[in-house]
C-alpha positions in Angstrom: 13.0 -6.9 -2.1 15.6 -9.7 -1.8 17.4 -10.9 1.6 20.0 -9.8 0.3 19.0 -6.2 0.6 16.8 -6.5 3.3 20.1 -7.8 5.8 22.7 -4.7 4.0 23.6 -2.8 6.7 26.1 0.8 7.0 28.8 0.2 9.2 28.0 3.0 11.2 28.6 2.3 14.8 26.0 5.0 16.3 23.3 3.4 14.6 23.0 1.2 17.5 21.3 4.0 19.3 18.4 4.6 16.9 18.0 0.7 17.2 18.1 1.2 21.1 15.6 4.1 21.0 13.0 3.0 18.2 13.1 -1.3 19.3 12.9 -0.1 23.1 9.6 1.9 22.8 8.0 -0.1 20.4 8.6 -3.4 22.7 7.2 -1.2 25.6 4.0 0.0 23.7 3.5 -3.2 22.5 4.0 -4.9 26.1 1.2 -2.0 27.4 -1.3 -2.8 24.8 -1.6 -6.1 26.5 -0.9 -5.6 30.1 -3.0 -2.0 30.4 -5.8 -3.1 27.7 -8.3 -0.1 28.6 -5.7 2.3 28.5 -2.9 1.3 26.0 -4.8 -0.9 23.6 -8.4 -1.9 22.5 -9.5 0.7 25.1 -7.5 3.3 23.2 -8.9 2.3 20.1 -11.9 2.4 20.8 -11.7 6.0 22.0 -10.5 7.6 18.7 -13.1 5.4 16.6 -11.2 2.8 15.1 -12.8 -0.4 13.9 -12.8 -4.0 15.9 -10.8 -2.3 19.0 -10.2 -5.4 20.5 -8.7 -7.5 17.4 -6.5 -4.1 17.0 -5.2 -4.0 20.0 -4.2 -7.0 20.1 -2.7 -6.9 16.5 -0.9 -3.9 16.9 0.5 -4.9 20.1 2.2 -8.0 18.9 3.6 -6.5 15.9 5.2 -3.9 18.4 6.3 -6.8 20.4 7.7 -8.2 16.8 9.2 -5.3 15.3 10.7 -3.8 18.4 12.4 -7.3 19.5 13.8 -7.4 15.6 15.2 -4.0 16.1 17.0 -4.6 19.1 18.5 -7.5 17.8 19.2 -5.7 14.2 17.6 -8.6 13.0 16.1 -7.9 9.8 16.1 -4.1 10.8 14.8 -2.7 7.1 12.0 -5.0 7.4 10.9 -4.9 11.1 11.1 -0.6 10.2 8.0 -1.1 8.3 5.9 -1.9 11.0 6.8 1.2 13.2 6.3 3.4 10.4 3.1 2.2 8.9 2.0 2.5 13.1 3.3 5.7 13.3 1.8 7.0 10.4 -1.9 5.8 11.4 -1.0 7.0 14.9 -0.4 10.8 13.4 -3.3 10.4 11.2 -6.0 9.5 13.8 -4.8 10.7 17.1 -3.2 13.6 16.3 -5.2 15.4 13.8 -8.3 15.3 16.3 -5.8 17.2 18.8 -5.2 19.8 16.0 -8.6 20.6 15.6 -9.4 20.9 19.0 -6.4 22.6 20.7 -4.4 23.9 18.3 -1.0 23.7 15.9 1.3 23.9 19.0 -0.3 21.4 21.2 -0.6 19.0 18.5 3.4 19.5 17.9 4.0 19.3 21.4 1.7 15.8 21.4 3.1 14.3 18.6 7.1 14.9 19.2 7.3 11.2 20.7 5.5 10.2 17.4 7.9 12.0 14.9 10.9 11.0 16.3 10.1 7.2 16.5 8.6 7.5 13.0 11.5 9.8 11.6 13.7 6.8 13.4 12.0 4.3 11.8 12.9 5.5 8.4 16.4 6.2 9.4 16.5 2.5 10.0 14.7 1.2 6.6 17.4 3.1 4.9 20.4 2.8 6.9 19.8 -0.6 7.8 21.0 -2.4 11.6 24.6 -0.9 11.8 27.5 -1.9 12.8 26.7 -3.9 15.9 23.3 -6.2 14.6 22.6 -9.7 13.9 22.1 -7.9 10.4 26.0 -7.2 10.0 26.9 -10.6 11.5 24.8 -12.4 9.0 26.5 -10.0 6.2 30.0 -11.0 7.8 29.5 -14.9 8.0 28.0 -15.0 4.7 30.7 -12.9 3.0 33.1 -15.8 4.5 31.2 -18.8 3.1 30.6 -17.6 -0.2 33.2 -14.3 -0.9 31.7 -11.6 -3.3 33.0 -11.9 -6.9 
C-alpha cells in the first residue's frame, strides 16, 4: 500500500464522528490497560488464557494508545484502522465465544455490541479513510498545492 493511498480520504464531513467514537475508546482502553493492570490489562489476559499476560498487556495497550491518538488526529486513519480491527477481532474470538458457550446467543450479543460497533467502525475507517476534517485531508490538500495532479 503506498502513502499515497494510505492518506486518500472521502470528503465526507460526518466521518469525523466515527473518528470521535472509534480514536476515543481505543485511547481510553488503552490508557486502562496501564493505569487498572489487574482489571483492564495483563490481569484480563490472563483470565481468558492468553499467552505472556503481562508483555500483552502492555502491547495492546500502547497500540490502543497509538491507533486511537492517530484516529483522532485522522492521521494516517486507513492504517491506524488496522490495529482496532485486528484487536477487535481477537477480542470477539477469545472473550466472547466463552460467553456464548456459557450463557447463551443473547448474552453474548448483548456483551459484544461495544465490540461490533468499534470493529464495524474500524472498517468503516480503513475504507472511507479520515474525512473531511483530518490531518489526512490536510496532508491531501497541501500536497495537491505543491505538486497539482496531472
Amino acid at each position: 500500500m503506498k502513502l499515497n493511498q494510505i492518506l486518500t480520504t472521502d470528503t465526507s464531513r460526518a466521518t469525523i464522528l466515527i473518528r470521535l467514537m472509534v480514536g476515543a475508546v481505543f485511547l481510553s482502553e488503552g490508557i486502562q490497560k496501564f493505569l487498572f493492570p489487574a482489571l483492564r490489562g495483563a490481569g484480563r489476559f490472563e483470565k481468558i488464557g492468553l499467552p505472556s499476560p503481562d508483555f500483552l498487556g502492555s502491547f495492546v495497550g500502547f497500540f490502543e494508545i497509538l491507533s486511537g491518538l492517530l484516529i483522532l488526529a485522522g492521521l494516517l486513519t486507513r492504517l491506524a484502522a488496522i490495529v482496532p480491527i485486528i484487536i477487535m477481532l481477537v477480542a470477539i474470538a477469545t472473550t466472547k465465544s466463552t460467553v456464548l458457550q456459557e450463557e447463551g446467543f443473547w448474552a453474548m450479543l448483548h456483551g459484544s455490541r461495544t465490540d461490533w460497533a468499534m470493529l464495524l467502525g474500524s472498517i468503516y475507517l480503513l475504507v472511507k479513510g479520515g474525512g473531511r476534517w483530518s490531518a489526512d485531508a490536510l496532508i491531501n490538500k497541501l500536497k495537491n498545492q505543491i505538486v497539482p495532479s496531472a
